[in-house]
BANU-502535 format. One record per residue (C-alpha): residue number from 1; residue in three letters; x, y, z. Coordinates in steps of 0.1 Angstrom, whole numbers, m for minus. Example, Ala and Ser with C-alpha at 12.3 -4.5 7.8 and 13.67 -1.06 7.14 Angstrom:
% BANU-502535
atom k:1	r:ALA	px:123	py:m45	pz:78
atom k:2	r:SER	px:137	py:m11	pz:71
% end
This chain:
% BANU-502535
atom k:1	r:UNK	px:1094	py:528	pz:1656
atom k:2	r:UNK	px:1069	py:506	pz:1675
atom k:3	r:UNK	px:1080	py:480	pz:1694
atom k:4	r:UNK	px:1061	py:450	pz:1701
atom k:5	r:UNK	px:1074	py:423	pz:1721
atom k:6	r:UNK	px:1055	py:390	pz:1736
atom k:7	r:UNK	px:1069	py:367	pz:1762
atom k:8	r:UNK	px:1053	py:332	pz:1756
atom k:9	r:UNK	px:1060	py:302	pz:1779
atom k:10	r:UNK	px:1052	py:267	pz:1768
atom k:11	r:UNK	px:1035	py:280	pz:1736
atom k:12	r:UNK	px:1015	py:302	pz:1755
atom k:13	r:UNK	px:1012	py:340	pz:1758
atom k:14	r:UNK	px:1022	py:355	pz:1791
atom k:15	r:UNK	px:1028	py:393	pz:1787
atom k:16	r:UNK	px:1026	py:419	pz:1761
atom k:17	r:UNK	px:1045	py:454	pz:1754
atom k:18	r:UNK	px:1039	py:479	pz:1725
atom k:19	r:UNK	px:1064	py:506	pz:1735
atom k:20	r:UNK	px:1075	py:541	pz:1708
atom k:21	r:UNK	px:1052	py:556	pz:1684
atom k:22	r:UNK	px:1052	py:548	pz:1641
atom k:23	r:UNK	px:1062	py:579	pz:1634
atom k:24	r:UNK	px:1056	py:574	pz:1597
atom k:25	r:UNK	px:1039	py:611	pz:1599
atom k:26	r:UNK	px:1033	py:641	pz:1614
atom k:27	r:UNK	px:1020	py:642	pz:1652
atom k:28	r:UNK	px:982	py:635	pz:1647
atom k:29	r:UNK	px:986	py:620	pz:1608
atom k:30	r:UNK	px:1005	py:588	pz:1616
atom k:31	r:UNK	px:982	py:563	pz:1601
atom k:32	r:UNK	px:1003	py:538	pz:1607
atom k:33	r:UNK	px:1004	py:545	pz:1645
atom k:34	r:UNK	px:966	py:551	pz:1646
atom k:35	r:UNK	px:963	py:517	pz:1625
atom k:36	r:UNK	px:982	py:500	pz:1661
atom k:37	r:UNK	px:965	py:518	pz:1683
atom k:38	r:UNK	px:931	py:508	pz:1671
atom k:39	r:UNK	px:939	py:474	pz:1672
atom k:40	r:UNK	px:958	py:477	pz:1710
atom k:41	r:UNK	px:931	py:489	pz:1724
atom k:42	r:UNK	px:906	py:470	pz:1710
atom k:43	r:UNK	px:921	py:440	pz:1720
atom k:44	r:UNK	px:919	py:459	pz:1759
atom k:45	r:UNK	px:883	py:466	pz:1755
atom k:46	r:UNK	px:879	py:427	pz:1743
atom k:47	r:UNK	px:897	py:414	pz:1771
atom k:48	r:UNK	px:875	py:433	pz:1797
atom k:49	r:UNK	px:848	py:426	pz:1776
atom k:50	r:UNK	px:851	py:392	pz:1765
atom k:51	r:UNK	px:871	py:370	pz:1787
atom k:52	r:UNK	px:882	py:367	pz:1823
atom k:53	r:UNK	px:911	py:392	pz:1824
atom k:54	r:UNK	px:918	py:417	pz:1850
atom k:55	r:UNK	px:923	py:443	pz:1824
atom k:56	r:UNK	px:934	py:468	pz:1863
atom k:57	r:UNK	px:966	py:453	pz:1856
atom k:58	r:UNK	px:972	py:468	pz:1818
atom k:59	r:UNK	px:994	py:498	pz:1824
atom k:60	r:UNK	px:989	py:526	pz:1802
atom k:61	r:UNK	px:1020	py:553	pz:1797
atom k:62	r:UNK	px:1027	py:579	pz:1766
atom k:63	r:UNK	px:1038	py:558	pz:1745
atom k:64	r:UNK	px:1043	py:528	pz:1762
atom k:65	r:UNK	px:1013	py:496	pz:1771
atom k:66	r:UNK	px:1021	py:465	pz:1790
atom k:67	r:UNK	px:996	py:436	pz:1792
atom k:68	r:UNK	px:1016	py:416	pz:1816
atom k:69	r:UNK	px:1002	py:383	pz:1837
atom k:70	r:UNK	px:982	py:370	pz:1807
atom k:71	r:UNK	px:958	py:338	pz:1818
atom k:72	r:UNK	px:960	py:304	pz:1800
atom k:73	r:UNK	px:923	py:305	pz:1795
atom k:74	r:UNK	px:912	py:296	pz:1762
atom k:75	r:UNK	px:892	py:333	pz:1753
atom k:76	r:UNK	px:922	py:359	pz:1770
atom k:77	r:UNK	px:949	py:334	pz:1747
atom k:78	r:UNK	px:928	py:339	pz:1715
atom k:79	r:UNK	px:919	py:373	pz:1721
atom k:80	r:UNK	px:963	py:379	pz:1723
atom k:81	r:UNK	px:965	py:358	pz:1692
atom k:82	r:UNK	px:941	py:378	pz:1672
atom k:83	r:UNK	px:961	py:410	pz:1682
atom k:84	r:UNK	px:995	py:394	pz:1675
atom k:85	r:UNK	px:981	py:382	pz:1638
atom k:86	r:UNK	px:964	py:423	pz:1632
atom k:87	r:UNK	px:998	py:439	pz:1642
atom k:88	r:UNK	px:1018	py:412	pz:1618
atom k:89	r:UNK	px:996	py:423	pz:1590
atom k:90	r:UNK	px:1009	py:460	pz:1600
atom k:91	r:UNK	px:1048	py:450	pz:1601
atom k:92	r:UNK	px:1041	py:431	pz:1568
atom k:93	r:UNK	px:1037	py:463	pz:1551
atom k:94	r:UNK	px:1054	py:488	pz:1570
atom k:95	r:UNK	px:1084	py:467	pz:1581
atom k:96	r:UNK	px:1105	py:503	pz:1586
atom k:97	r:UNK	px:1074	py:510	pz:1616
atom k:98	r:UNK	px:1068	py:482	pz:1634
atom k:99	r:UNK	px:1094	py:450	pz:1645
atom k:100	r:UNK	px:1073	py:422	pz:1666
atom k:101	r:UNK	px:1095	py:401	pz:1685
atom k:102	r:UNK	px:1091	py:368	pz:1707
atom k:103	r:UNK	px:1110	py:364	pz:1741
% end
């Protein structure tokens, strides 16, 4: 299972984890895990891209990513939130997969 969990302080997002694979399918099939991976690093490439982030802090490990000292600019907290709502939509409809949880 793939575990997603967001530290907010004062309503705002501070750090990230997505830690374990889907494994809803063999190695190299799991579209579920594909489905979260697509969207985690897409969110990386948009915060180098797109707002002020030092994305030299995200730490990449097998099956393990930590966005950690997230800004309270306006673009790197919308960027987070559009993540956050993508992987819901996952957990939605593969609850037995993914489990989002707030700290």
């Amino acid at each position: 299972m793939t575990k997603v969990t967001i530290k907010k302080k004062d309503d705002l997002i501070t750090d990230i984890e997505i830690k374990g694979h889907a494994l809803s399918g063999p190695y190299n099939q799991d579209l579920v895990c594909a489905g979260i991976s697509s969207i985690v690093f897409g969110t990386c490439n948009a915060l180098a891209e797109l707002s002020s982030y030092d994305e030299d802090q995200i730490g990449f490990i097998d099956g393990l990513i930590r966005i950690p000292n997230i800004s309270e600019d306006s673009e790197t907290q919308l960027i987070c939130q559009v993540m956050i709502v993508q992987l819901k939509t996952i957990e939605q409809s593969y609850p037995q997969y993914i489990e989002i949880a707030y700290i």
